[in-house]
N, C-alpha and C positions, 0 to 999 in steps of 0.2 A: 504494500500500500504506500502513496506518496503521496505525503499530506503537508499542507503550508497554516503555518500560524498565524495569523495577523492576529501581534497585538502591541500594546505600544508600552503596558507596564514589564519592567525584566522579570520579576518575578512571579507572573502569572504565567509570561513566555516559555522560560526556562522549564517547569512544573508541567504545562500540555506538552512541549518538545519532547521533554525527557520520558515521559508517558507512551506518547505518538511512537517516540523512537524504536518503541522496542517489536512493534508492529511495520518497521519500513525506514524509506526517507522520509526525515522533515525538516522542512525549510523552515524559514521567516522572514516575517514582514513587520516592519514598525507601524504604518498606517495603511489606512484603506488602498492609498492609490499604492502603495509597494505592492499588496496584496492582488488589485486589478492587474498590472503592471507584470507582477508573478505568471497570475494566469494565466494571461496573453502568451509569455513567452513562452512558457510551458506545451501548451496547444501546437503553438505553431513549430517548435521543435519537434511537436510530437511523443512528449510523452508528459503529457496530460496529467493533473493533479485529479487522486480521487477523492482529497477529502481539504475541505478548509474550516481551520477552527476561528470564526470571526469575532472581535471585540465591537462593540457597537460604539463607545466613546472613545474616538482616534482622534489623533491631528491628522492635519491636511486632507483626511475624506473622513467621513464616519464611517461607519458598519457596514448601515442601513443602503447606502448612496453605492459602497463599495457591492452589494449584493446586487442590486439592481444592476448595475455594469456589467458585472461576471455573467448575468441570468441574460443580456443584451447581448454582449460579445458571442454566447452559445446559439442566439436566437439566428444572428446574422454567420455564424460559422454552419448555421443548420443541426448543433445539436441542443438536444431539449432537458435541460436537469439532467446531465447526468453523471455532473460535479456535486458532490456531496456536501454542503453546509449546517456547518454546526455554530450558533453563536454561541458567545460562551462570554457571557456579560455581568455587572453588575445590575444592571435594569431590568427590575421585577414587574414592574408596571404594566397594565393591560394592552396601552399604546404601543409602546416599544413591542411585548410580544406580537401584538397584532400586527404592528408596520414590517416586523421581521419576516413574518411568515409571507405576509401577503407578496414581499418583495423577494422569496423564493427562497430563503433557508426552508431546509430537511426537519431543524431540529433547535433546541431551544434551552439552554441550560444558564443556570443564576449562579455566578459568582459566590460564593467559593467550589470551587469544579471537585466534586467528590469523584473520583474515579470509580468508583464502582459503576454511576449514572453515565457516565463515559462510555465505557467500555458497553454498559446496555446499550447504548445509542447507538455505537459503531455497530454492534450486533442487530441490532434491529435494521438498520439499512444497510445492512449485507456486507460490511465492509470486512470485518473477520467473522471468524467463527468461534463458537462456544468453548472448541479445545485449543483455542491461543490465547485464553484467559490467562491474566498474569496476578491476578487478583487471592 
């Protein structure tokens, strides 16, 4: 699995990286547009990011504006969701979850990131399986 971080605290970063790591590559991105920017070049080299874990409160893009792009860039490449988004936020609030979803994150998780909820998520959208539990 190849999965990109965007986020812009270190040690929220470090903590998903080190996590993600043991399932694959994972990169990172300090803000939204690093994260867009990732994408893009990802795709177009051809080897595509299956998972991105987003923060919603960045500099220079948000989250929300960075999801939208990604969900844009696949529309106009012709493919449809089939980059995996996970926000992975402080923002509990109804708003924020509803703007996330609606702008095409997978999945939705609040600050402080229990891994156990993690690894469900990846599980649930098929990204690993049951027996690469590290849990």
């Amino acid at each position: 699995m190849k999965c990109l971080v965007a986020e812009d605290d270190v040690t929220n970063r470090v903590l998903l990286q080190t996590f993600l790591a043991r399932f694959g590559q994972c990169d990172i991105a300090i803000d939204g547009k690093d994260a867009v920017n990732a994408v893009r070049a990802a795709r177009q080299e051809r080897h595509s990011y299956d998972l991105v874990c987003m923060d919603l409160r960045m500099p220079v893009m948000d989250g929300n504006k960075a999801i939208r792009e990604i969900r844009s860039q696949e529309a106009s490449a012709g493919v449809f969701k089939t980059l995996k988004i996970i926000v992975t936020t402080s923002c509990s609030d109804m708003d924020s979850i509803k703007s996330a979803l609606i702008g095409g994150c997978n999945a939705y998780l609040v600050k402080p990131i229990e891994t156990a909820k993690l690894q469900e998520e990846l599980q649930r959208l098929g990204l690993i399986e049951k027996a690469e539990s590290v849990l």
